[in-house]
N, CA, C and O atoms as a CHARMM CRD file, in Angstrom:
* protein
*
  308
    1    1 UNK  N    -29.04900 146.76400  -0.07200 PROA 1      0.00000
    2    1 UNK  CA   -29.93300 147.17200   1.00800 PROA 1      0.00000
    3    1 UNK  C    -31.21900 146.36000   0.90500 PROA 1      0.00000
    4    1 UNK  O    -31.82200 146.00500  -0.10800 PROA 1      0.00000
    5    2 UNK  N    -31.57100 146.09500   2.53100 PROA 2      0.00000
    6    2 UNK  CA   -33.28400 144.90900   1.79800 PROA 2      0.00000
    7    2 UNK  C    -33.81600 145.97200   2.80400 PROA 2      0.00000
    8    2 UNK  O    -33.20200 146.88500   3.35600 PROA 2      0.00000
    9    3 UNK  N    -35.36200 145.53800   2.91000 PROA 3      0.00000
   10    3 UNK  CA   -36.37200 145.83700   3.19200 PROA 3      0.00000
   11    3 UNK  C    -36.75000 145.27400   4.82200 PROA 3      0.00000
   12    3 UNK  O    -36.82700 144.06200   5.02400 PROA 3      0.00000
   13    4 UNK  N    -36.93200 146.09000   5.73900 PROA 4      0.00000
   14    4 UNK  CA   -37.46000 145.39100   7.09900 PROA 4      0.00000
   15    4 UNK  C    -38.67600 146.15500   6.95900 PROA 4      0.00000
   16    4 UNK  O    -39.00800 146.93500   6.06600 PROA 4      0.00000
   17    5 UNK  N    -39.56000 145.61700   8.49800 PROA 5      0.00000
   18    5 UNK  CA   -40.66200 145.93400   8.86600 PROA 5      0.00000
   19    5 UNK  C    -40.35800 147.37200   9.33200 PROA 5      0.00000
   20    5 UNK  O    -41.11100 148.26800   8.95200 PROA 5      0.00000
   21    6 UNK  N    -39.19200 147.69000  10.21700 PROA 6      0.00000
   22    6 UNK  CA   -38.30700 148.89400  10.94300 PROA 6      0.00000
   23    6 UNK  C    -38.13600 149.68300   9.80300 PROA 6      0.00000
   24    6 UNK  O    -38.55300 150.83700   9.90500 PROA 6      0.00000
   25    7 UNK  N    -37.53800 149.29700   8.55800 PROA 7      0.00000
   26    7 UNK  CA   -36.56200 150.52900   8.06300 PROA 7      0.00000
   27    7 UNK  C    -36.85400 149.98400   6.02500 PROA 7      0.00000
   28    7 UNK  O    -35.98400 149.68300   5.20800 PROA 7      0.00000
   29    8 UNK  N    -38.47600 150.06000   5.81300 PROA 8      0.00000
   30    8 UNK  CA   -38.67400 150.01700   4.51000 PROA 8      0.00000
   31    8 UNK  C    -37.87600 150.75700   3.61100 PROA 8      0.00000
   32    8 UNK  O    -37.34500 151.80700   3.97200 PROA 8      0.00000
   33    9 UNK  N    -37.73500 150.26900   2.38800 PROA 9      0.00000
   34    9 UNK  CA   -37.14000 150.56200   1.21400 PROA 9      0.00000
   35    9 UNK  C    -38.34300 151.69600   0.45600 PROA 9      0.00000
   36    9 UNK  O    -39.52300 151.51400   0.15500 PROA 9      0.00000
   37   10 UNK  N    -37.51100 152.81300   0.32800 PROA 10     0.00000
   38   10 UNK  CA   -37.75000 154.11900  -0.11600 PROA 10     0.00000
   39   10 UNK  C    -37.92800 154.61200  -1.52000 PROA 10     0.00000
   40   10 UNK  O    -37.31600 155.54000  -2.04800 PROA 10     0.00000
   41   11 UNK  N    -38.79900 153.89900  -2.01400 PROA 11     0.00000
   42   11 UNK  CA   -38.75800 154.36500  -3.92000 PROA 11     0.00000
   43   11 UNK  C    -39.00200 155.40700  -3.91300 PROA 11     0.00000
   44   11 UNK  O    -39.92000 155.62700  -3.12300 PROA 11     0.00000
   45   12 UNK  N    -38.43300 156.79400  -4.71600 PROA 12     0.00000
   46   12 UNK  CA   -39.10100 157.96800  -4.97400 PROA 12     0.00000
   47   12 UNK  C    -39.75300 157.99800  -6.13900 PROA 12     0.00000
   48   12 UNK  O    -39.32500 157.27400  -7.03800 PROA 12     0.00000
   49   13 UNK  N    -40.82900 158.76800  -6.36100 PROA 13     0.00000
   50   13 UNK  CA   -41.71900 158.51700  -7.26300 PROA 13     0.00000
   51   13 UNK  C    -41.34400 159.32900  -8.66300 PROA 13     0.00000
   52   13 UNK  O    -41.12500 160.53600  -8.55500 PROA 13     0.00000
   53   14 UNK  N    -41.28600 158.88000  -9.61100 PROA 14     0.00000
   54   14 UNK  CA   -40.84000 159.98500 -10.74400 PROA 14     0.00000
   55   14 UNK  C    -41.56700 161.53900 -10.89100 PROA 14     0.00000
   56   14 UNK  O    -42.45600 161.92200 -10.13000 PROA 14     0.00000
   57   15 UNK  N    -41.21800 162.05100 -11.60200 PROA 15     0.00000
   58   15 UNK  CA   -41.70500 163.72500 -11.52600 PROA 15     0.00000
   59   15 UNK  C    -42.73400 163.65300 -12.18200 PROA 15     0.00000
   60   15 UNK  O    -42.68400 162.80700 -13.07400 PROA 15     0.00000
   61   16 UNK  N    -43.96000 164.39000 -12.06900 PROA 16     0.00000
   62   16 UNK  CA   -44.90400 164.35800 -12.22200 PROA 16     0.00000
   63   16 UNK  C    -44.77800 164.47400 -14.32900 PROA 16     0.00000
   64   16 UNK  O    -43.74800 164.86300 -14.88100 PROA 16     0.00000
   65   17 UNK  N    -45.77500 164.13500 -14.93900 PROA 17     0.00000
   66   17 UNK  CA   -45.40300 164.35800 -16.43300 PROA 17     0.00000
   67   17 UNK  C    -46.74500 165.82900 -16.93400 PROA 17     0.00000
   68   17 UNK  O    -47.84100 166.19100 -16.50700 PROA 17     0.00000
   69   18 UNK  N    -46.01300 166.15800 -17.79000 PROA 18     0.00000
   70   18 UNK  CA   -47.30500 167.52700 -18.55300 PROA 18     0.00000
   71   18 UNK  C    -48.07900 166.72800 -18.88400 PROA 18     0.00000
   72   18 UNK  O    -48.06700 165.49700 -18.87300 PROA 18     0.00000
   73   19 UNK  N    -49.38400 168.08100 -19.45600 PROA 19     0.00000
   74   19 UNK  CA   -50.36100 167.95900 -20.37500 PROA 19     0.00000
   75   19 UNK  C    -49.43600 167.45500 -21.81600 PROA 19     0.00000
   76   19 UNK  O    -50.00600 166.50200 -22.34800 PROA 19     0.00000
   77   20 UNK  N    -48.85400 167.64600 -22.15300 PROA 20     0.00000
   78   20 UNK  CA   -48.55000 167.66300 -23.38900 PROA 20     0.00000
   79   20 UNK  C    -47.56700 166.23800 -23.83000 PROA 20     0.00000
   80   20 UNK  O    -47.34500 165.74300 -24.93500 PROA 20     0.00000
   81   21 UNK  N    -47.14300 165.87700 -22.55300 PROA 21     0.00000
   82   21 UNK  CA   -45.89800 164.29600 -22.31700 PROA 21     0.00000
   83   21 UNK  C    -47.05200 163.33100 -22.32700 PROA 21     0.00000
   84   21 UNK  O    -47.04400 162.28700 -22.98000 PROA 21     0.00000
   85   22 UNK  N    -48.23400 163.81600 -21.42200 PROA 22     0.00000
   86   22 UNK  CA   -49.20600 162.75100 -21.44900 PROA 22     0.00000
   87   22 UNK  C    -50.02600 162.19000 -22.61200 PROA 22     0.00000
   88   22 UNK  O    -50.48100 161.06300 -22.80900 PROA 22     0.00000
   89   23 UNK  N    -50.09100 163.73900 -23.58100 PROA 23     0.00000
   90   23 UNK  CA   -50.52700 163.06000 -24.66200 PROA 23     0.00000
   91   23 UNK  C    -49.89400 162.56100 -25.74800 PROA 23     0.00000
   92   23 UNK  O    -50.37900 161.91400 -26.67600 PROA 23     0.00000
   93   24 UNK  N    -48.51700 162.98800 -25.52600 PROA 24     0.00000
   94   24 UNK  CA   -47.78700 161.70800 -26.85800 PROA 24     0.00000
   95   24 UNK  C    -48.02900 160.38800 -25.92700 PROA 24     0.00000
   96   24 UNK  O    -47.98000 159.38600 -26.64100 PROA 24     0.00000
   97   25 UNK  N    -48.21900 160.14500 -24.87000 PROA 25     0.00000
   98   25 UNK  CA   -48.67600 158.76300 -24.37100 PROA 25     0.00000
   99   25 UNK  C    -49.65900 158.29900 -24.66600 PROA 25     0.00000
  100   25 UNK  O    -49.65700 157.20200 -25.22500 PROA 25     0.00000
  101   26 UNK  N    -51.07900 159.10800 -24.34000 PROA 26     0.00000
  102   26 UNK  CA   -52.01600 158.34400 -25.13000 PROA 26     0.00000
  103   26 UNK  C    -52.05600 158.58900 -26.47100 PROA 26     0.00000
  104   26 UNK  O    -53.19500 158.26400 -26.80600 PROA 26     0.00000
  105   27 UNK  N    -51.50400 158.95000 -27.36300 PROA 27     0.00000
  106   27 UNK  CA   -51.35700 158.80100 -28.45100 PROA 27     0.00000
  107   27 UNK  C    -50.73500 157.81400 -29.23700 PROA 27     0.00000
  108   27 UNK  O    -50.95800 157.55900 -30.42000 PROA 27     0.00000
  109   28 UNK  N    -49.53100 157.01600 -28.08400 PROA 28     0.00000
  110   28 UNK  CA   -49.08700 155.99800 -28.72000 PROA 28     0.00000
  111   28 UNK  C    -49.47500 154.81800 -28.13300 PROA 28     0.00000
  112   28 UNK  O    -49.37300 153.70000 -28.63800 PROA 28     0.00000
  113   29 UNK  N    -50.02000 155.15300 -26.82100 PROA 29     0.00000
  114   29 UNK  CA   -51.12300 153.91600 -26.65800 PROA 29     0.00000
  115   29 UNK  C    -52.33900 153.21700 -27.53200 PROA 29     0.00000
  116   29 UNK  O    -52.80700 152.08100 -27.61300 PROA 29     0.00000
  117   30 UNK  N    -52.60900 154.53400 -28.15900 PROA 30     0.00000
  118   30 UNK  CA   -53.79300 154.17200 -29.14600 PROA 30     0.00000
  119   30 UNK  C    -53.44800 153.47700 -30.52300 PROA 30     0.00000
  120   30 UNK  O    -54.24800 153.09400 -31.37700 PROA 30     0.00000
  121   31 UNK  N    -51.71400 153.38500 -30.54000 PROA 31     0.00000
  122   31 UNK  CA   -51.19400 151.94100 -31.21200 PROA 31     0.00000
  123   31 UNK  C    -50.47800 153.45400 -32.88800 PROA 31     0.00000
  124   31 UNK  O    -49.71100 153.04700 -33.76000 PROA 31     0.00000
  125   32 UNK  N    -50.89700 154.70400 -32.87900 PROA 32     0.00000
  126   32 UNK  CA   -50.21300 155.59700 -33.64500 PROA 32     0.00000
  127   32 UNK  C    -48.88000 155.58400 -33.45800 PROA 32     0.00000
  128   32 UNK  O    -48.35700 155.64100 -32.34500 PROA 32     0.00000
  129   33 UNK  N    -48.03100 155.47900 -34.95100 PROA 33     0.00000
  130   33 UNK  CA   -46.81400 155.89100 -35.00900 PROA 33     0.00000
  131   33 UNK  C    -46.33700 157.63800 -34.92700 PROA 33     0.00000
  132   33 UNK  O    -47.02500 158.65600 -34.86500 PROA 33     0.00000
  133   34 UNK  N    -44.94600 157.43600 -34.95700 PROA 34     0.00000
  134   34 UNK  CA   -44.66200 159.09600 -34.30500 PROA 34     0.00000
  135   34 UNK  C    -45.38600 159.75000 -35.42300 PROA 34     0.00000
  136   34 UNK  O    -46.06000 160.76400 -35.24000 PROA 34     0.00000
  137   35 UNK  N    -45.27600 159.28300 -36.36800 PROA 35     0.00000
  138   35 UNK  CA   -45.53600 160.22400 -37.74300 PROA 35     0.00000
  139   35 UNK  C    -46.70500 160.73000 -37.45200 PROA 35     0.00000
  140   35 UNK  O    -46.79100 161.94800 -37.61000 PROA 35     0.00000
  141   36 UNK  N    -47.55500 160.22500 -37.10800 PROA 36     0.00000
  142   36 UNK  CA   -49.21000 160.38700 -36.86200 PROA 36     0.00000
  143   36 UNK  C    -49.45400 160.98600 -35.49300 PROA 36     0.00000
  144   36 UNK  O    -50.34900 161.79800 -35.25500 PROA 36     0.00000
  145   37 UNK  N    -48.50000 160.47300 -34.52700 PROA 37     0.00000
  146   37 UNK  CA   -48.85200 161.33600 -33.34800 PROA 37     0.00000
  147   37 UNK  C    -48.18800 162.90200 -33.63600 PROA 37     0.00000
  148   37 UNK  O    -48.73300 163.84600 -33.06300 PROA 37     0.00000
  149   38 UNK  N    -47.31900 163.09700 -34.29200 PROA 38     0.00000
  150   38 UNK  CA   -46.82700 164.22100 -34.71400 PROA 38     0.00000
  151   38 UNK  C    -47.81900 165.24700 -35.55600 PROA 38     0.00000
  152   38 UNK  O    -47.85000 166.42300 -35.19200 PROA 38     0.00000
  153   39 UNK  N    -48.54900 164.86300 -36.56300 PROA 39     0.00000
  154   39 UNK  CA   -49.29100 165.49000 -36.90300 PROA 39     0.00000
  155   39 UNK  C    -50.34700 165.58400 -36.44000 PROA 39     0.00000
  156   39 UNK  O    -51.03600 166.49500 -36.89900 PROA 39     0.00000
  157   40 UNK  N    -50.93300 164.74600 -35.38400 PROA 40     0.00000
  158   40 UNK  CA   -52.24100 165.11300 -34.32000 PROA 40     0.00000
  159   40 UNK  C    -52.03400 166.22300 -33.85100 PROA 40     0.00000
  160   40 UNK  O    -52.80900 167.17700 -33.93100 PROA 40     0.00000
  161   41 UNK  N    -50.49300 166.20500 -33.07500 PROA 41     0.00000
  162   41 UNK  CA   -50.30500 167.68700 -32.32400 PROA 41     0.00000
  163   41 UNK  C    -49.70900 168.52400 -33.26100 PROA 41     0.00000
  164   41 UNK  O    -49.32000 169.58800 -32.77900 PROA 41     0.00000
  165   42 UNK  N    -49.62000 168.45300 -33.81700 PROA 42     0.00000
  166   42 UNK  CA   -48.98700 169.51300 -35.32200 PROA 42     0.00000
  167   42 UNK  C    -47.40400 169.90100 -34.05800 PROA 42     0.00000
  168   42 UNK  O    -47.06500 170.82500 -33.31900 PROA 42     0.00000
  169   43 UNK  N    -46.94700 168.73800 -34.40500 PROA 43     0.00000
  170   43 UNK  CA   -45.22100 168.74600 -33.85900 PROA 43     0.00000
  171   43 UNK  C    -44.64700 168.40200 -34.47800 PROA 43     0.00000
  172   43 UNK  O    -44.88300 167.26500 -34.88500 PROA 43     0.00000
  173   44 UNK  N    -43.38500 169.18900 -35.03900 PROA 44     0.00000
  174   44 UNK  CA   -42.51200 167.74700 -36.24700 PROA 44     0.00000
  175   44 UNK  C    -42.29300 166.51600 -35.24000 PROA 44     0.00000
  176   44 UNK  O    -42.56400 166.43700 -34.04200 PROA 44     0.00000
  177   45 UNK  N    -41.78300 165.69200 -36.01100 PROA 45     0.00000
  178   45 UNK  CA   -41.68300 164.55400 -36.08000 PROA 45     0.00000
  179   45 UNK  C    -40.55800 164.63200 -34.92500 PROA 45     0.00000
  180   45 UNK  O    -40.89000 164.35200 -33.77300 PROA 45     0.00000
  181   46 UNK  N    -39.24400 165.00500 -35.21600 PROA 46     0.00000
  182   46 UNK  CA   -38.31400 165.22100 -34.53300 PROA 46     0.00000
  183   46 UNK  C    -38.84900 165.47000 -33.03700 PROA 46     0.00000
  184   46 UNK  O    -38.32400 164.72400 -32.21100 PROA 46     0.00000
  185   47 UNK  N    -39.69100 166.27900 -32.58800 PROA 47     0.00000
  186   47 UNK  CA   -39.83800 166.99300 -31.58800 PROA 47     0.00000
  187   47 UNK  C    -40.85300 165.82000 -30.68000 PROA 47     0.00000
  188   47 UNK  O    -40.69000 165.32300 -29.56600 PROA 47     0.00000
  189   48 UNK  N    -41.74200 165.68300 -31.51700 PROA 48     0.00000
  190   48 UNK  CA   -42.29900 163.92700 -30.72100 PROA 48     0.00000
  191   48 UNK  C    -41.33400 162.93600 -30.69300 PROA 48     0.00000
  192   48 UNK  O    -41.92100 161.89900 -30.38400 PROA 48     0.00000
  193   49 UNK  N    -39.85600 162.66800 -30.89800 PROA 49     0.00000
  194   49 UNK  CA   -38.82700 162.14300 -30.47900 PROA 49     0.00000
  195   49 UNK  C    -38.01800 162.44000 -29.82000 PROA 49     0.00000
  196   49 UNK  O    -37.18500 161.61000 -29.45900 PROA 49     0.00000
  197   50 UNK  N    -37.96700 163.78800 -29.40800 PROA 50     0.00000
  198   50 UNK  CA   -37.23900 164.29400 -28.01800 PROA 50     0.00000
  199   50 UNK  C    -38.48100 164.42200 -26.88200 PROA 50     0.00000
  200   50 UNK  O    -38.05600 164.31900 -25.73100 PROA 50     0.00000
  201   51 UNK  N    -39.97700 164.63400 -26.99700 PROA 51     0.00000
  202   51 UNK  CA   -40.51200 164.35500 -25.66000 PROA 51     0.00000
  203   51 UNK  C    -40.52800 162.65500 -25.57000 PROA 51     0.00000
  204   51 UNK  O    -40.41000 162.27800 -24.40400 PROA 51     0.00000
  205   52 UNK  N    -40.64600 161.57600 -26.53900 PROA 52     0.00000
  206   52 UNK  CA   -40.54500 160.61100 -25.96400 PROA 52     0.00000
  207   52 UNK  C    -39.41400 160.30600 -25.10100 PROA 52     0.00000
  208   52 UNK  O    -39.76600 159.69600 -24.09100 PROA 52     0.00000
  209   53 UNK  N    -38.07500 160.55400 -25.18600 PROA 53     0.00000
  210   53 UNK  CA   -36.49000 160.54200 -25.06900 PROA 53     0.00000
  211   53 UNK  C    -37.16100 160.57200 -24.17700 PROA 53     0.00000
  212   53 UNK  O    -37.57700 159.57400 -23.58900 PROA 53     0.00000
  213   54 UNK  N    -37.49900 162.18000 -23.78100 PROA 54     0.00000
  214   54 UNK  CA   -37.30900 162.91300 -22.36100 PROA 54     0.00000
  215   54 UNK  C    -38.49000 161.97300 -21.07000 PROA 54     0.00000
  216   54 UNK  O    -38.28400 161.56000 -19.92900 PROA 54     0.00000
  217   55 UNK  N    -39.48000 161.95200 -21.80800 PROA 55     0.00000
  218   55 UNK  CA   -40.43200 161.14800 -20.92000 PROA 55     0.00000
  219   55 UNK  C    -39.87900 159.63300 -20.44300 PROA 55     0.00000
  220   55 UNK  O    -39.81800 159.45100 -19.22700 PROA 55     0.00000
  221   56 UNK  N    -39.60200 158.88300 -21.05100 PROA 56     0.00000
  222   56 UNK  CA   -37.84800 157.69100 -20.87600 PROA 56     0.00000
  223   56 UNK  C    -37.31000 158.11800 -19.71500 PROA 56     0.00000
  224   56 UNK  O    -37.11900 157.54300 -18.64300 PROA 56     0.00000
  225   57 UNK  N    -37.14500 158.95800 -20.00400 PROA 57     0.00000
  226   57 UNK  CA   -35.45200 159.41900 -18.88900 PROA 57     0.00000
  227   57 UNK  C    -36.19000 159.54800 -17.91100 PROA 57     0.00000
  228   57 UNK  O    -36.13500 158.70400 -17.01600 PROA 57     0.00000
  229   58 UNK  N    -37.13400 160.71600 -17.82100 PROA 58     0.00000
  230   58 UNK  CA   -38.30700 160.95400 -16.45900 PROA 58     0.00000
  231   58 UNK  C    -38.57300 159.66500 -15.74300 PROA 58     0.00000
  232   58 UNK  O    -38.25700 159.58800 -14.55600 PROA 58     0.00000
  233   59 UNK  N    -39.12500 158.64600 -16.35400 PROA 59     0.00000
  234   59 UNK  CA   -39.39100 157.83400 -16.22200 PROA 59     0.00000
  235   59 UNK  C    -38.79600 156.50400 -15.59700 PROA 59     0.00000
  236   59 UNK  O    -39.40400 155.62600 -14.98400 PROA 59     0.00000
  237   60 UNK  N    -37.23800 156.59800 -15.96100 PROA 60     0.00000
  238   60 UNK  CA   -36.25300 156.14500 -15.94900 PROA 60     0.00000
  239   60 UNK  C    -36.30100 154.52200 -16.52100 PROA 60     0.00000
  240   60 UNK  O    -35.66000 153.56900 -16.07700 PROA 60     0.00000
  241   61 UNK  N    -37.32600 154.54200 -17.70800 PROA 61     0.00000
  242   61 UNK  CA   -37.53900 153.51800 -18.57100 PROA 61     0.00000
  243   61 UNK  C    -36.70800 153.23100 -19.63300 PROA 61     0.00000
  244   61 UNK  O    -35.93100 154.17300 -19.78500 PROA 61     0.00000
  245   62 UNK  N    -36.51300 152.29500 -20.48800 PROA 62     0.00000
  246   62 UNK  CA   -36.19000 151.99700 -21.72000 PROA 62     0.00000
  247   62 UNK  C    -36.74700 152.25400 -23.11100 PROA 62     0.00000
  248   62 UNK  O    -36.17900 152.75100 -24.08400 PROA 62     0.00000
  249   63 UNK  N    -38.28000 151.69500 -22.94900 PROA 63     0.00000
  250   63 UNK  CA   -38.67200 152.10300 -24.35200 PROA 63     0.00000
  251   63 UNK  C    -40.48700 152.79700 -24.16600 PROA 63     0.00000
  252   63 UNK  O    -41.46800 152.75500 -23.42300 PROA 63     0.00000
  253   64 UNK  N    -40.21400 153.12000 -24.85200 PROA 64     0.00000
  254   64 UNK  CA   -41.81800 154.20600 -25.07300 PROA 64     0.00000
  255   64 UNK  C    -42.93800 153.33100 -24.72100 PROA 64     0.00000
  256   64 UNK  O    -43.96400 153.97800 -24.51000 PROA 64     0.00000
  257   65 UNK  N    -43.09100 151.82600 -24.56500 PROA 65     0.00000
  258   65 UNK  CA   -44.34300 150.94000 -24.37700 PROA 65     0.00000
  259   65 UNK  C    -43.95900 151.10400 -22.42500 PROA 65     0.00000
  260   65 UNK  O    -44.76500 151.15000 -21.49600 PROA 65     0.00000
  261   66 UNK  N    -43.18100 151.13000 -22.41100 PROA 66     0.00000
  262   66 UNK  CA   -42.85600 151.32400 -20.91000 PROA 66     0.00000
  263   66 UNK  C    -43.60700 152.04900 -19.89200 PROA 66     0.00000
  264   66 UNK  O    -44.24100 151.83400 -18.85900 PROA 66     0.00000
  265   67 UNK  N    -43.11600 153.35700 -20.93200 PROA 67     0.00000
  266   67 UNK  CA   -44.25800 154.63900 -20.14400 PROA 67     0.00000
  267   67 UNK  C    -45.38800 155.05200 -20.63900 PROA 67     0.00000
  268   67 UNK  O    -45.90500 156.09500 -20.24000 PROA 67     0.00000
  269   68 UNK  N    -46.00700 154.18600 -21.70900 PROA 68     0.00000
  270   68 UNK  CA   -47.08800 153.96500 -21.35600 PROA 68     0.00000
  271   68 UNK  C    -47.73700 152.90600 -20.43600 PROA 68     0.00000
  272   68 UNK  O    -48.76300 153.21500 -19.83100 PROA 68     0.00000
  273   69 UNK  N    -47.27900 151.85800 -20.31800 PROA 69     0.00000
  274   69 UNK  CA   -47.80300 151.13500 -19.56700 PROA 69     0.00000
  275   69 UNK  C    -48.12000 152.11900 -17.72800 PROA 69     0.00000
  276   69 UNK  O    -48.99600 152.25300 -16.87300 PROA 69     0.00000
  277   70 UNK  N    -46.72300 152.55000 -18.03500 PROA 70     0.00000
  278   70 UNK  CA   -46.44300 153.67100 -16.73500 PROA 70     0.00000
  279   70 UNK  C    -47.80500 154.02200 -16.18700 PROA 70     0.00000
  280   70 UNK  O    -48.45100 153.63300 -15.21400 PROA 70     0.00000
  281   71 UNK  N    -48.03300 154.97800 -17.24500 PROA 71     0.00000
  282   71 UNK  CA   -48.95500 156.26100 -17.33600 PROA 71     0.00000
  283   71 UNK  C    -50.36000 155.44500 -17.57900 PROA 71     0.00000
  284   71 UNK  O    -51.38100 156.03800 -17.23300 PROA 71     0.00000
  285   72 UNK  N    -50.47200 154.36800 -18.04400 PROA 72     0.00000
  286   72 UNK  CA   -51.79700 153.59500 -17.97400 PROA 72     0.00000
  287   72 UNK  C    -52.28600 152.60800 -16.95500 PROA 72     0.00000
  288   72 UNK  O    -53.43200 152.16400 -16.88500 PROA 72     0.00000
  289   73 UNK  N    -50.88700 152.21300 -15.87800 PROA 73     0.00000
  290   73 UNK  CA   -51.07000 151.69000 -14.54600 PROA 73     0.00000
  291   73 UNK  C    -51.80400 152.75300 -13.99600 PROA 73     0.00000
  292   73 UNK  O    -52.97500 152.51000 -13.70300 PROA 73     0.00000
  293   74 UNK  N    -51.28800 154.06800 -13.75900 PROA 74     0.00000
  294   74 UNK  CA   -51.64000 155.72000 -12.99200 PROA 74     0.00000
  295   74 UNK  C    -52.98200 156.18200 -13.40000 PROA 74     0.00000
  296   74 UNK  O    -53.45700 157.16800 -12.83700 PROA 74     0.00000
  297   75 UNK  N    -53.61900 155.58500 -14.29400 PROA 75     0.00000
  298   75 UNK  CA   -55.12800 155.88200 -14.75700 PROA 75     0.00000
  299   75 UNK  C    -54.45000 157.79700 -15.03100 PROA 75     0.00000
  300   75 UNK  O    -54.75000 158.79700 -14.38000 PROA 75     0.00000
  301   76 UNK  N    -53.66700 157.68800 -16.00800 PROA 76     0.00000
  302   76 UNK  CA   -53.08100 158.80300 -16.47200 PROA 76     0.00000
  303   76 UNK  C    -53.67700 159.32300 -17.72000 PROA 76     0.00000
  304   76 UNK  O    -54.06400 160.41200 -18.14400 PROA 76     0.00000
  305   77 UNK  N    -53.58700 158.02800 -18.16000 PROA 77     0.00000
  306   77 UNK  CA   -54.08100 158.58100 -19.76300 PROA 77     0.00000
  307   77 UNK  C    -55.59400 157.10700 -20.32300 PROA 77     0.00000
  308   77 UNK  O    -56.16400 157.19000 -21.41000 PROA 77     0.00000
């Protein structure tokens, strides 16, 4: 499918992200590994590796520099 002046191409925008998705973002923007962003938010470790997963998928990115870049285009974080 391309793009006319008549009948533009329709991106939907990803789902909005939490308080809490946003800050394992700026947290790993600020260049912290999980280990450290984990104990900022007093989260195991594990659990700051399933919101990154999940924020990925939201996102429909590949890797965690992704959505931050995401979320730091959006003046998000």
């Amino acid at each position: 499918m391309t793009a006319t002046l008549d009948n533009p191409l329709r991106y939907s925008s990803p789902p909005p992200l939490g308080a809490e998705e946003l800050a394992v973002l700026a947290l790993l923007a600020d260049g912290l590994p999980i280990d450290a962003v984990a104990r900022r938010l007093n989260l195991s470790k594990r659990t700051v590796q399933r919101r990154i997963r999940r924020i990925c998928d939201r996102l429909d990115v590949h890797a965690p520099i992704q959505a931050v870049v995401w979320a730091a285009r959006r003046e998000l974080i």
